[in-house]
NUFITI-254282 format. One line per 8 residues: number of its first residue (from 1); for each residue x, z, y of C-alpha. Coordinates in steps of 0.2 Angstrom, whole numbers, plus 5000, padded with zeros to 4 digits. Layout:
REM residues N
NUM = X Z Y  ...
This chain:
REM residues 605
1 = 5272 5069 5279  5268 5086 5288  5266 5100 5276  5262 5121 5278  5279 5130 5283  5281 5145 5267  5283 5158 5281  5265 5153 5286
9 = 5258 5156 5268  5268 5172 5268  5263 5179 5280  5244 5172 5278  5243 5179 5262  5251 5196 5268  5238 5199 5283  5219 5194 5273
17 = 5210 5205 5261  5206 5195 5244  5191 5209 5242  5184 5203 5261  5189 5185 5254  5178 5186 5239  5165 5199 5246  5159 5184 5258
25 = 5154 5173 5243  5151 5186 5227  5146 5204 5232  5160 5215 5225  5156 5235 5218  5170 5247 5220  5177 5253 5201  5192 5263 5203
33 = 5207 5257 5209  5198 5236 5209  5184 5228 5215  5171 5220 5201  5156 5208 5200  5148 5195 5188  5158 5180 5188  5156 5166 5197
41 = 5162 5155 5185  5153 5158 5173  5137 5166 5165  5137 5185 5161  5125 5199 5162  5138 5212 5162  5150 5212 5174  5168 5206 5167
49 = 5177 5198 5187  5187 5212 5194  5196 5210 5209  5214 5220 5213  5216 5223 5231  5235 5229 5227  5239 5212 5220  5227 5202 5228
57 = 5221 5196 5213  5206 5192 5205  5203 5191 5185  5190 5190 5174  5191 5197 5156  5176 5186 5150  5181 5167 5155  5198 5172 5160
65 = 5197 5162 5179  5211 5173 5189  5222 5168 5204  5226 5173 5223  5214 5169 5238  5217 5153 5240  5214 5150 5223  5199 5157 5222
73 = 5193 5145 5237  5202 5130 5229  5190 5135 5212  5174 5143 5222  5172 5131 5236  5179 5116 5228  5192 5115 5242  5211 5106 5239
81 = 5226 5117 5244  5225 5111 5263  5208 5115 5266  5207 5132 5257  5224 5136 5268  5214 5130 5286  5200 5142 5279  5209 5158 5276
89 = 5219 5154 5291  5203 5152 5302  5197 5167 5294  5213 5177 5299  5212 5171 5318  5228 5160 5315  5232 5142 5318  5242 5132 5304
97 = 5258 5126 5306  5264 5108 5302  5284 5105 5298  5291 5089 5291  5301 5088 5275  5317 5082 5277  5314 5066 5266  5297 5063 5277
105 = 5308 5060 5294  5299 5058 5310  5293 5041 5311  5301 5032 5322  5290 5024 5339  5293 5006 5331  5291 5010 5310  5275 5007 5305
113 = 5261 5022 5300  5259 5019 5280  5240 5022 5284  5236 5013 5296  5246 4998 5289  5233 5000 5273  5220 5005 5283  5221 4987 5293
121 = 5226 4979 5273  5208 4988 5268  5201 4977 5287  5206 4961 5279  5201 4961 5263  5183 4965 5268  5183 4952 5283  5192 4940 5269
129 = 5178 4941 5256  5165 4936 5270  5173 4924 5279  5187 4913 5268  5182 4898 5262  5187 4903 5246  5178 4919 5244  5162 4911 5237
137 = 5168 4913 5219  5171 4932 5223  5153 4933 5231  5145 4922 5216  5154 4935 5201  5148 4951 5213  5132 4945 5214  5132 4939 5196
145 = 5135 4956 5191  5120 4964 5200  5129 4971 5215  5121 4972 5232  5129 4969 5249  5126 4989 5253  5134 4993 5237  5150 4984 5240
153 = 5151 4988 5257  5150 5007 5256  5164 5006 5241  5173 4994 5252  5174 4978 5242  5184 4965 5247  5194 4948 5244  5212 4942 5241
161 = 5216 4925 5242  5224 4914 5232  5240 4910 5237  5256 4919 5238  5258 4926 5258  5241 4927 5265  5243 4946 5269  5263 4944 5272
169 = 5257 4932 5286  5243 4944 5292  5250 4958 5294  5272 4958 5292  5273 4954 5312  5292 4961 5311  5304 4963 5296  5302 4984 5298
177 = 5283 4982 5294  5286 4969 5279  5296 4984 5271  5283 4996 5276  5271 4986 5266  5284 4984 5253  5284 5005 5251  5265 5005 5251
185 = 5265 4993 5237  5257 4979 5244  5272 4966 5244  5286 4963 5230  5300 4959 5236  5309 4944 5230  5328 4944 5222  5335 4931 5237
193 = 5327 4942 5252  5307 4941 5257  5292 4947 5250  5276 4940 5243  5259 4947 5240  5254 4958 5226  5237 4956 5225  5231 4938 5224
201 = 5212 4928 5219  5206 4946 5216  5193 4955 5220  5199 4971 5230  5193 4989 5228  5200 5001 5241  5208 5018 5233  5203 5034 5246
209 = 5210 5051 5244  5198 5067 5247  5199 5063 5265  5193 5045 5264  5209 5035 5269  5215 5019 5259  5229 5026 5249  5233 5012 5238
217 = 5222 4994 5231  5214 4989 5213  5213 4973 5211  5202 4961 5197  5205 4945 5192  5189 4932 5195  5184 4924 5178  5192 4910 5183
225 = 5208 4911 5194  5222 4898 5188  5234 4909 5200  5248 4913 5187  5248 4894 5181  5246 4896 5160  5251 4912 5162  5235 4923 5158
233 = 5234 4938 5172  5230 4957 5169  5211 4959 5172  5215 4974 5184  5231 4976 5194  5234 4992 5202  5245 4996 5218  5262 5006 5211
241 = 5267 5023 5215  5271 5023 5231  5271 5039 5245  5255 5041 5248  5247 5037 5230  5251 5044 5214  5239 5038 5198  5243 5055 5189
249 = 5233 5064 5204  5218 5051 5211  5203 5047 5205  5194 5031 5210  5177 5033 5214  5178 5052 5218  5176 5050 5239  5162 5041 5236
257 = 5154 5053 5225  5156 5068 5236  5149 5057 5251  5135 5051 5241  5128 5068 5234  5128 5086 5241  5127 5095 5223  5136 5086 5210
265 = 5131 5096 5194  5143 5082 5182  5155 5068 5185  5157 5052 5172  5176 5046 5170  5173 5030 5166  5187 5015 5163  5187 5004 5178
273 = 5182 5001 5196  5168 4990 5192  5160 5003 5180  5161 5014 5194  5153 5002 5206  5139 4994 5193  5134 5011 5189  5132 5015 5207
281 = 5119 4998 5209  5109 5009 5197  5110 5026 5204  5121 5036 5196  5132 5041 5211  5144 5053 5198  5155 5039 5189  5173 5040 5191
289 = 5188 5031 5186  5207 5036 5180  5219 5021 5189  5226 5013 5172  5232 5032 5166  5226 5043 5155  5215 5058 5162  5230 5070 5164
297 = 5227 5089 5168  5229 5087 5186  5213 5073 5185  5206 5087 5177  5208 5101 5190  5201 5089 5203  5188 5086 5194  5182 5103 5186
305 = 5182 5109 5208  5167 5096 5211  5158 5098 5197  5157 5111 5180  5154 5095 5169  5165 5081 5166  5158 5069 5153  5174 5054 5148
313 = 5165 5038 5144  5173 5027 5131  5172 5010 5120  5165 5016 5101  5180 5006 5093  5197 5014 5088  5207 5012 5105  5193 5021 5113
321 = 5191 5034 5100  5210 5036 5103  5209 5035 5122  5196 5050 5117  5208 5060 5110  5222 5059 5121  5211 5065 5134  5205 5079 5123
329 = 5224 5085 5123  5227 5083 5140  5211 5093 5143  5216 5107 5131  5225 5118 5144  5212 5119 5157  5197 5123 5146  5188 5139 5149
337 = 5171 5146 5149  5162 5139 5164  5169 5121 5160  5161 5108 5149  5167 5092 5144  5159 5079 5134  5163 5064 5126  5150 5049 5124
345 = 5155 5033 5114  5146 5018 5118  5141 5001 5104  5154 4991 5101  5156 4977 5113  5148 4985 5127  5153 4993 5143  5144 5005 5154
353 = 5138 4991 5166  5130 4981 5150  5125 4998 5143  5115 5003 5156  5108 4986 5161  5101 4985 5141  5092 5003 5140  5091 5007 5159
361 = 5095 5021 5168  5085 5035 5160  5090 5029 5143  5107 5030 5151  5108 5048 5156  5099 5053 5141  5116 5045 5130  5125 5055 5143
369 = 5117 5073 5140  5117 5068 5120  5135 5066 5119  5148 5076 5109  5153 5092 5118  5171 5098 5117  5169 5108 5102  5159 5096 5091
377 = 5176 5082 5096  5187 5095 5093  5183 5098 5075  5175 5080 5070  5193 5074 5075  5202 5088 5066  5190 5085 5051  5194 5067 5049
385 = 5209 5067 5041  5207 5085 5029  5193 5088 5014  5189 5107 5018  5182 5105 5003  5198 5110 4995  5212 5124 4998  5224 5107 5003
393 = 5213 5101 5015  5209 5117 5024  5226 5121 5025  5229 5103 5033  5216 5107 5045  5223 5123 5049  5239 5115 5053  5234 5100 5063
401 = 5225 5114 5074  5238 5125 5077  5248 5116 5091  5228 5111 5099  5224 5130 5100  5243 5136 5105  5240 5125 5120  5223 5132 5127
409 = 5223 5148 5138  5216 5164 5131  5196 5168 5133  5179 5169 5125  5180 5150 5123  5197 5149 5112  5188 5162 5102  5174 5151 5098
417 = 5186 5140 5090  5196 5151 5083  5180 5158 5074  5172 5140 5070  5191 5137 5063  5189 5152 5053  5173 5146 5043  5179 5129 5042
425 = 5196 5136 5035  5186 5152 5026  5199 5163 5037  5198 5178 5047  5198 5173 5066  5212 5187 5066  5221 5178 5053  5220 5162 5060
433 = 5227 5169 5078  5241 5176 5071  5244 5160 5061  5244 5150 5075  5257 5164 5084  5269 5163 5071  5283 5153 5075  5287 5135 5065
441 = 5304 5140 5058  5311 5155 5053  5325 5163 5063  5343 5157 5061  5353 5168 5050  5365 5178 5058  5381 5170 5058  5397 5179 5050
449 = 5409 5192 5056  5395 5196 5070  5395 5216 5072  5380 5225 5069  5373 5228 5088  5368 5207 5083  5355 5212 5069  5345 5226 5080
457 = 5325 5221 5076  5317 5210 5090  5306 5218 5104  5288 5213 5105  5292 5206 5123  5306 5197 5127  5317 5208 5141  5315 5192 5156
465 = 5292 5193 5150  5295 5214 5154  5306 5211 5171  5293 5199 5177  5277 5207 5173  5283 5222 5181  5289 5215 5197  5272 5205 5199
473 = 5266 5221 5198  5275 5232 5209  5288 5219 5220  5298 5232 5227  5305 5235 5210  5319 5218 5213  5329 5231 5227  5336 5240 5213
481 = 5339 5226 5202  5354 5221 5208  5362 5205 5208  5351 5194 5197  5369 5178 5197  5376 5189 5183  5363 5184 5170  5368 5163 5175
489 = 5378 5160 5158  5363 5168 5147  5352 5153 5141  5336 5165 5138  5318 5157 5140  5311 5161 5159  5328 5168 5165  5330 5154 5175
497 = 5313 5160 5184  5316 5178 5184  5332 5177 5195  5324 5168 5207  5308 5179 5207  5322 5192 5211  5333 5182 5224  5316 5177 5234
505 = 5310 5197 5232  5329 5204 5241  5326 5193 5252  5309 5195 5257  5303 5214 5252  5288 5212 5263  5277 5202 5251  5265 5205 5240
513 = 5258 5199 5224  5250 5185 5227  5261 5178 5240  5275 5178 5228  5264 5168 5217  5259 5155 5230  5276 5151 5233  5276 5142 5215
521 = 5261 5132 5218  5267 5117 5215  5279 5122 5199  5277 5120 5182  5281 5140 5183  5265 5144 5193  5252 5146 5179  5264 5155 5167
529 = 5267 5168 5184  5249 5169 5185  5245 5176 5167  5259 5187 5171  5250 5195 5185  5235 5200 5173  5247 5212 5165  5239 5231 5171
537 = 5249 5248 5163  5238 5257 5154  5246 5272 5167  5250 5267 5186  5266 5278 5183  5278 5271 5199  5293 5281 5191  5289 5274 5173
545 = 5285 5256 5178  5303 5259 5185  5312 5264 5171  5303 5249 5160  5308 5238 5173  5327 5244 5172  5326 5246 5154  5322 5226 5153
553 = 5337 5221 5164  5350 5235 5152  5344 5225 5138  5348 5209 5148  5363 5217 5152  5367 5220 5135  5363 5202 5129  5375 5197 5143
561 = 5390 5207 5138  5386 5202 5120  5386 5183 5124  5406 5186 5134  5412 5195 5118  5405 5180 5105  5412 5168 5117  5429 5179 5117
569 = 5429 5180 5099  5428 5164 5096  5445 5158 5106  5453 5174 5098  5451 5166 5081  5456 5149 5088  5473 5158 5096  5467 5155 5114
577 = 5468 5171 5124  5479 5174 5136  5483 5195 5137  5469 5197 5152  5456 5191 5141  5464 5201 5125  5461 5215 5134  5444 5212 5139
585 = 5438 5209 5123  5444 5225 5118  5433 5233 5131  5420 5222 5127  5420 5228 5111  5421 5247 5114  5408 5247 5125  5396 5237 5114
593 = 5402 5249 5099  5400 5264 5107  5392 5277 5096  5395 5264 5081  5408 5263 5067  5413 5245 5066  5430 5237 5060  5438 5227 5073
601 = 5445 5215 5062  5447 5197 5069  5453 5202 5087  5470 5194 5088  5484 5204 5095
């Protein structure tokens, strides 16, 4: 698959102005040294959105929405990554660039396109479910269950077979193509050589990614298939991971959405395709479907840059009130003001298509705009199990939301909770924020014989948090930083990150805040860089941010020097030196004991 060359975003987000970017959509005033405006993202009278032209950077104080140009497209315009690249690119007078990965090889002339073989799969189930003799029972159960033939046509629905090579015969002409459809998960192959179908007396339900091609298949069982024998089936059967499609991202249902309706104000994550699909019959053109997952952030991400609400649909018994709060804590870091999500529980025994054909569609959507908000969840599942009635229960309560809170990003909304926490808990918001900072265990003891450079009194910010946020703030700092290969042996949180941030900046001195950040897109690093890039000194002092910035690597320097000596010490005591290494430790521990009187006993002569 062809993606955007790095030196292309590099040098895209090196040549266009974030201020001009965002000017465009949300008229900008100048304040100082940045930009400001209300924010987009959310509701506010006064304005809290600034934008930084020197990091190309945009922040606001009031929901905490931040990120680069591309971002800011990605969120504003409800664009994926591609598309908000092809935009800025378009805006800059530049044409995008396509390289291949190395493990996406040019195809060769005879090796089957992946979409175009699903494509012609998608072609054959529709002509199937109209024309094989055995597609009446599929016909009768669609049209048992209310679905007209526009309906099923504009969601694609179509028909497998029984049997156990109808699409092996169809479309495999040539042993590369049977393993193409192998790889896009429409065959399994067999242990003795072969391949047979996957999908099989099921109704078929095209998957499309954002651009409308077949990525993968969900299949149902009809009421009444005797295909496995005695063997009872899985009522839905989804294609595997496979190149193209990847459940942790893709969202059935949501191309047909965006096709459907210009403004999406909400979408309903519902449990299967045919929820998706019976809802439609009856007008509600918003309901999506996870693919036999749980809603995962990434779901969540696409979903919040359709639409601001996001309302999860579940069964009222116990494995939908637990379906409920898994997606709850998957939803927890990408809450912020701006977002809603609710949660709607429906009687026991019903699903949304017998739902809405019981109280119609009015009735329906009122349930929808009656349901439980975040909030109200949040605290009716912490409640559950703790009597704030008492000091014991309140405490439990406290407890059970510490990790929930720890895990949400900072903002006017995390307040709320914290403060609704408080009254629940009869705390102080302040209280409860530090409580929830505090870490789990107290610090290990320091061990024995250690000298006393080891007990100095922690720093509020770890040395690698400083170095960082003072390169995302002023890049050119990493040419005086030397080389960043002689922290390797210290296991420190973020150290790993912080030499690389370093390597990539030696290398490349020409690029600027933002740029940096884009090159971590698609790391679990990028939104950790990204609330670094908030940090602003209180005094843009070049020379000062300098010496912090030097000061943070002495200190890692220090840590360094103190790890060799420990490591030192402890072959010393074992009788393990040879007389290089004696005599290193003794300069090791001269220079960490300068200026102090320590004894130097257990250094083995």
């Amino acid at each position: 698959m062809a993606r955007i060359p790095q030196s292309f975003i590099d040098e895209l987000m090196n040549r266009i102005d974030i201020v001009e970017v965002i000017d465009a959509r949300v008229p900008l005033k100048k304040a100082g040294r940045e930009y400001t405006a209300c924010c987009p993202f959310h509701n506010e009278k006064t304005p809290s959105f600034f934008v930084s032209p020197a990091k190309q950077f945009y922040h606001c104080f009031g929901c905490g929405a931040h990120g680069t140009a591309i971002g800011f497209l990605m969120e504003y315009d409800h664009l994926a990554f591609p598309e908000a690249v092809e935009e800025l690119a378009r805006q800059a007078g530049l044409e995008v660039p396509r390289e291949v990965r190395e493990s996406s090889r040019p195809r060769p002339k005879d090796e089957p396109d992946l979409y175009a073989l699903l494509a012609r799969a998608d072609r054959l189930y529709r002509n199937w479910l109209r024309q094989a003799p055995e597609a009446k029972r599929a016909v009768d159960y669609l049209k048992q269950r209310g679905l007209s033939g526009e309906i099923a046509a504009e969601y694609g629905l179509g028909f497998a077979p029984p049997g156990w090579e109808n699409l092996r015969q169809a479309l495999a002409d040539s042993p590369r193509t049977e393993q193409a459809l192998v790889t896009a998960g429409m065959l399994i192959p067999k242990d003795k050589g072969g391949a047979y179908d996957r999908f099989r007396d099921r109704i078929m339900f095209p998957i499309r990614d954002r651009r409308g091609r077949t990525i993968a298949f969900g299949g149902r069982i009809l009421p009444d298939s005797s295909e496995n024998g005695d063997k009872k089936p899985a009522k839905y059967l989804n294609s595997p991971e496979t190149p193209l499609f990847h459940k942790g991202r893709e969202l059935y249902g949501l191309y047909e959405a965006r096709q459907a309706l210009r403004d999406i104000p909400r979408l309903l994550v519902v449990e299967g395709y045919m929820d998706v699909v019976s809802l439609a019959q009856f007008g509600i053109r918003y309901a999506v479907a996870t693919l036999g997952t749980a809603t995962t952030a990434e779901h969540l991400h696409r979903l919040f840059r359709v639409a601001p609400e996001v309302v999860f649909c579940f069964d009222g018994d116990r494995a939908g009130r637990e379906a409920a709060v898994r997606a709850l804590e998957n939803a927890l870091p990408v809450m912020r003001e701006g977002r809603q999500i609710r949660f709607m529980f429906l009687p026991e025994g019903e699903d949304p298509d017998t739902r809405i054909r019981t109280v119609g569609r009015e009735a329906f959507e009122a349930e929808i705009g009656n349901s439980l908000t975040f909030s109200e969840f949040f605290f009716q599942h912490l409640e559950a199990a703790a009597d704030t009635g008492t000091i014991d229960g309140r405490a439990q309560l406290v407890q059970r939301a510490r990790p929930l809170l720890a895990r949400m990003p900072p903002g006017v909304f995390r307040h709320l909770l914290l403060q609704q926490l408080g009254r629940l808990a009869r705390l102080e918001a302040e209280e409860l924020e530090r409580l929830i900072a505090a870490p789990d265990k107290p610090a290990r003891a320091a061990q024995a014989k250690r000298p006393a450079w080891h007990k100095a009194a922690p720093a509020p910010l770890s040395p690698v948090r400083v170095a960082l946020m003072r390169l995302l703030h002023r890049p050119a700092l990493a040419s005086e930083a030397g080389d960043p290969a002689r922290f390797t042996e210290l296991a420190l949180p973020g150290l790993d990150l912080l030499q690389e941030v370093i390597e990539i900046l030696q290398k490349n001195p020409h690029l600027n805040t933002s740029a940096l950040i884009e090159r971590w897109r698609e790391s679990k690093h990028f939104p950790h860089l990204e609330k670094l890039a908030l940090w602003q000194p209180e005094v843009d002092d070049a020379e000062g941010l300098r010496a912090e910035f030097l000061g943070a690597l002495a200190r890692l320097d220090q840590q360094r020097l103190e790890h060799r000596y420990d490591r030192l010490l402890a072959r010393s005591e074992q009788g393990r030196l040879n007389e290089e290494e004696k005599q290193e430790l003794k300069t090791l521990f001269a220079t960490l004991n300068r200026d102090k009187r320590l004894n130097p006993d257990g250094i083995s002569e």
